[in-house]
ZADRENTOR-405887 format. One record per residue: x, y, z of N, C-alpha, C in turn; residue number from 1. Coordinates in steps of 0.001 Angstrom, whole numbers, plus 500000, padded with zeros to 6 digits. Example, Ala and Ser with C-alpha at 12.3 -4.5 7.8 and 13.67 -1.06 7.14 Angstrom:
BEGIN
   n.xx   n.yy   n.zz  ca.xx  ca.yy  ca.zz   c.xx   c.yy   c.zz  nr
 513190 494310 507800 512300 495500 507800 513200 496700 507800   1
 512850 497750 507080 513670 498940 507140 512900 500030 507870   2
END
This chain:
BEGIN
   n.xx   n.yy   n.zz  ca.xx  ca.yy  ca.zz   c.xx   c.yy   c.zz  nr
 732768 361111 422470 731787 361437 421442 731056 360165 421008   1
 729752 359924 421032 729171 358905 420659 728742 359224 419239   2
 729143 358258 418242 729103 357889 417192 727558 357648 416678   3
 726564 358168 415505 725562 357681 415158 725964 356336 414679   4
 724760 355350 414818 724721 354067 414399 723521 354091 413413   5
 723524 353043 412392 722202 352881 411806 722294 351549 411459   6
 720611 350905 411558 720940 349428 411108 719264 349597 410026   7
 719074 348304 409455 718118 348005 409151 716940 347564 409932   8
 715834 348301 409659 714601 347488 410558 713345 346918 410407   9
 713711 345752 410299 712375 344979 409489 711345 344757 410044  10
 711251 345521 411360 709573 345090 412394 709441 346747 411803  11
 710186 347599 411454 708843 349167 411310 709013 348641 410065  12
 709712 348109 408975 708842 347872 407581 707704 347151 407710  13
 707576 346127 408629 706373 345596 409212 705485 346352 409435  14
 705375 347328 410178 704684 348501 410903 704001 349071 409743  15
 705056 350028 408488 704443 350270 407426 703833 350061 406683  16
 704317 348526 406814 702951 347640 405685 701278 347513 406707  17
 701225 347662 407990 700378 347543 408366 699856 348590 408462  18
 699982 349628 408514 699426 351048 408541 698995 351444 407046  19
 700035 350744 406680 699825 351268 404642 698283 350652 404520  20
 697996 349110 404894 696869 348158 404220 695830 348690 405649  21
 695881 349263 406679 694827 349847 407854 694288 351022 406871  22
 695191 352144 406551 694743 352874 406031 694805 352901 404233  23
 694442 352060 403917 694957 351583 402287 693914 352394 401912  24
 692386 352945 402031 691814 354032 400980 691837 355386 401285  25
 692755 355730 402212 693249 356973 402473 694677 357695 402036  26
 695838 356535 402144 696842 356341 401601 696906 355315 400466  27
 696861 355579 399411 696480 355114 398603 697686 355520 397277  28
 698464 356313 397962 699423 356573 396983 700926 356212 397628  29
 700618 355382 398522 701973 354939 399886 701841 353530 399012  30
 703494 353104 398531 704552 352678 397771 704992 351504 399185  31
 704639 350781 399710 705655 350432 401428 707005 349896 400863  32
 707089 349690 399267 707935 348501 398446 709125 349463 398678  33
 708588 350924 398103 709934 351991 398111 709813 352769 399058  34
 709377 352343 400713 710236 353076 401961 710687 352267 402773  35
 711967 352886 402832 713377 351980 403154 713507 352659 404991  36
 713416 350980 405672 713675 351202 407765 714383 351867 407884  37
 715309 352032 408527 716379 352318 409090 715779 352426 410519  38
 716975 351855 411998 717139 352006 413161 718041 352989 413508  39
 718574 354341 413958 719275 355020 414531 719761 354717 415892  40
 720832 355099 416397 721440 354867 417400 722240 355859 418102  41
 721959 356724 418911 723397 357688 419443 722456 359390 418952  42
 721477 359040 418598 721006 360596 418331 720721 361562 419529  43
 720969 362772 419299 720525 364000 419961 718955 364286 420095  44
 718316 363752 419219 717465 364858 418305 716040 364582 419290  45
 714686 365413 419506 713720 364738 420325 713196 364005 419840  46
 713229 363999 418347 711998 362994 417552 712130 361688 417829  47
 710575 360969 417111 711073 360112 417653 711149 358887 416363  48
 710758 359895 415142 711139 359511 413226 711169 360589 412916  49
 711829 360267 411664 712364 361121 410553 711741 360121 409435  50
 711512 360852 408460 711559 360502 407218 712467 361329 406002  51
 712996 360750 405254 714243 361399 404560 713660 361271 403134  52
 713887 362346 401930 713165 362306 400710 714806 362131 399729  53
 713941 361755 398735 715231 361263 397688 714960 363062 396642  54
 716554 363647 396363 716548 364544 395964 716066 364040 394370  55
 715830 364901 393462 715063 364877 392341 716518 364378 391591  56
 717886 365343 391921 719376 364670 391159 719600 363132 391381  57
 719409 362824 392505 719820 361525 392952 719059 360757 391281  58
 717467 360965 391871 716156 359830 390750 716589 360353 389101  59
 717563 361522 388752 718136 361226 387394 719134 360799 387251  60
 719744 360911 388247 721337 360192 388030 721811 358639 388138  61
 720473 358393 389131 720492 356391 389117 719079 356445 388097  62
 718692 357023 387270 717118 356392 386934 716492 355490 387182  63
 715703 356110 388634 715126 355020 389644 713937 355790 389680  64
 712854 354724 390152 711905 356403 390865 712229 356723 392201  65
 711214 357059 393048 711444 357934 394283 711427 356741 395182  66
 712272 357041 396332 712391 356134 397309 712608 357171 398756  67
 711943 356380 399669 711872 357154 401143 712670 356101 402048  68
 713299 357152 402969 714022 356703 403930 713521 356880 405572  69
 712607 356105 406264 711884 356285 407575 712782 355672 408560  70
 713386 356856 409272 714182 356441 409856 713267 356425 411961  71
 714212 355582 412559 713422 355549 413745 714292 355529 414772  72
 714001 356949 415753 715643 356589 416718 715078 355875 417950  73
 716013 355036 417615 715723 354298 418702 715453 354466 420050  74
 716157 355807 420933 716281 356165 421957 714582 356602 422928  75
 713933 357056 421682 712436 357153 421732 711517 356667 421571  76
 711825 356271 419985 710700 355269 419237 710533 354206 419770  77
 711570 352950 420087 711365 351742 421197 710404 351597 422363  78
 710410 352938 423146 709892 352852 423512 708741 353271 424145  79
 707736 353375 422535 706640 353440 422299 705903 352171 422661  80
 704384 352403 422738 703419 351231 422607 703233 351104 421137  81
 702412 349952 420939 702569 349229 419654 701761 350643 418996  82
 700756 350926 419478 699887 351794 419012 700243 352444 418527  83
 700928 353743 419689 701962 355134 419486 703043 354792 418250  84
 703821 353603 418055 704420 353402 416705 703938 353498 415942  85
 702316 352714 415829 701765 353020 414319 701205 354377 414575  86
 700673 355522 415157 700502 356737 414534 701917 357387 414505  87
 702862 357017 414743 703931 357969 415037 704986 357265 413149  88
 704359 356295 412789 704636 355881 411352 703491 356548 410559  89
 702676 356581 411015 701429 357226 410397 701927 358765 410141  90
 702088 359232 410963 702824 360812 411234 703659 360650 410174  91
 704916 359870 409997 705853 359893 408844 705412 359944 407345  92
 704402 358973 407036 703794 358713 406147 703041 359892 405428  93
 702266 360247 406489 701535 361540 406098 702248 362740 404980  94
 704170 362769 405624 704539 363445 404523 704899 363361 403256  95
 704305 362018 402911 704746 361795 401256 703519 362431 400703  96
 703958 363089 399807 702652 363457 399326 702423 362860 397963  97
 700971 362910 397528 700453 361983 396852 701325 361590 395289  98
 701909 362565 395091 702559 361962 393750 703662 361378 394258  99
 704379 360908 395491 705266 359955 395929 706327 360670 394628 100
 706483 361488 394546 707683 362424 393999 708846 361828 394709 101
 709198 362118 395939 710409 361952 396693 710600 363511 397463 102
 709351 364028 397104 709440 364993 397565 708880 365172 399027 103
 708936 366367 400191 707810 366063 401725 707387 367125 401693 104
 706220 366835 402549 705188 367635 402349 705613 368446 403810 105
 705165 369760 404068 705872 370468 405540 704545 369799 406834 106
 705052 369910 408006 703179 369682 408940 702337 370759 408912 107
 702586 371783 408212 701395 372588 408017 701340 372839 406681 108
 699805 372186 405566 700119 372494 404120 698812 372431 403540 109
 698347 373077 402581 697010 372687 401713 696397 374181 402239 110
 695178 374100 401095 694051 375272 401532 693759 375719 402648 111
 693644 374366 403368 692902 374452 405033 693547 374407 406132 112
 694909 374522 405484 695841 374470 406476 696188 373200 407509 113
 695921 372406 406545 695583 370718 407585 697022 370485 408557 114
 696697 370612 409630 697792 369974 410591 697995 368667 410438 115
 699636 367981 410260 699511 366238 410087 699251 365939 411401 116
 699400 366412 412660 698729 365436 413683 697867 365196 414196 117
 696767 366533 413573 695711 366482 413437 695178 365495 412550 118
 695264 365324 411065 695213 364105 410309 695429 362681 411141 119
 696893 362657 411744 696299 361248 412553 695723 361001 413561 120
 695114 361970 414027 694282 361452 415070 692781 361452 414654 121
 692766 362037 413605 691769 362006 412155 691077 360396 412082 122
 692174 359765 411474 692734 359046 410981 692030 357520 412261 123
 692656 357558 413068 692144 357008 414440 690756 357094 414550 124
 690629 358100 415273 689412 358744 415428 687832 358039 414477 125
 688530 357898 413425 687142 357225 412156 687523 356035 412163 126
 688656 355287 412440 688672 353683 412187 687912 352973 413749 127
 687988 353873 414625 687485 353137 415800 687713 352173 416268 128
 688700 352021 416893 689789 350480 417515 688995 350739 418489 129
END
C-alpha cells in the first residue's frame, strides 16, 4: 500500500503569486498571503490540483480568517509546462470566490453559467502572451 505523502511547496506559492499579480485586476480578491502549497505524493486521483476550503467551524474556533489549501499532485502536475501550471493554478484559483469566505465555488456557477475552464482560457486568450 503506498502511503500519501505531503510536503510544502514554495515554487507553486511562487506560481500563485505570479498568476495572482498577471491577473491582479481580475483577481482582485486572491489573498496569495492566505493560500497555503502543499506537494502530494502517492495519489490515485487524475487531477492534477486540488484546492481545499477552510470549514466556517474551523475560522470560529481558531479566530482566523479564511485560509486555502492548493494542493498539487505531483504525479501530474510536475509534469506540466511552466505555462500549463500557471492555468492549471489559475483553474484552482478561479474557485475562491470573491468574498475569499473559505468557501469554493463549483466549475459550473453564476447566471451564465460560466464554465472555470472556459474562464481560463478567457483569461489567456485577452492577456496575449
Amino acid at each position: 500500500m503506498v502511503r500519501m505523502r505531503y510536503e510544502k511547496a514554495p515554487d507553486v506559492d511562487a506560481i500563485v503569486i505570479n498568476v495572482s499579480e498577471k491577473f491582479r485586476d481580475k483577481l482582485t480578491h486572491i489573498n496569495s498571503y492566505r493560500i497555503l502549497c502543499v506537494r502530494s505524493y502517492g495519489s490515485k486521483a487524475n487531477a492534477y490540483a486540488r484546492i481545499w476550503s477552510m470549514p466556517q467551524v474551523w475560522k470560529i474556533a481558531l479566530d482566523i480568517d479564511a485560509f486555502y489549501v492548493l494542493e498539487v499532485l505531483h504525479e501530474h502536475f510536475d509534469k506540466l509546462s511552466s505555462i500549463e501550471k500557471e492555468k492549471t493554478i489559475l483553474h484552482e484559483l478561479l474557485h475562491i470566490p470573491k468574498t475569499f469566505s473559505g468557501a469554493l465555488l463549483p466549475h459550473v456557477y453564476g447566471k451564465d453559467r460560466a464554465h472555470i475552464d472556459n474562464r481560463v482560457d478567457s483569461f489567456y486568450s485577452e492577456d496575449s502572451f
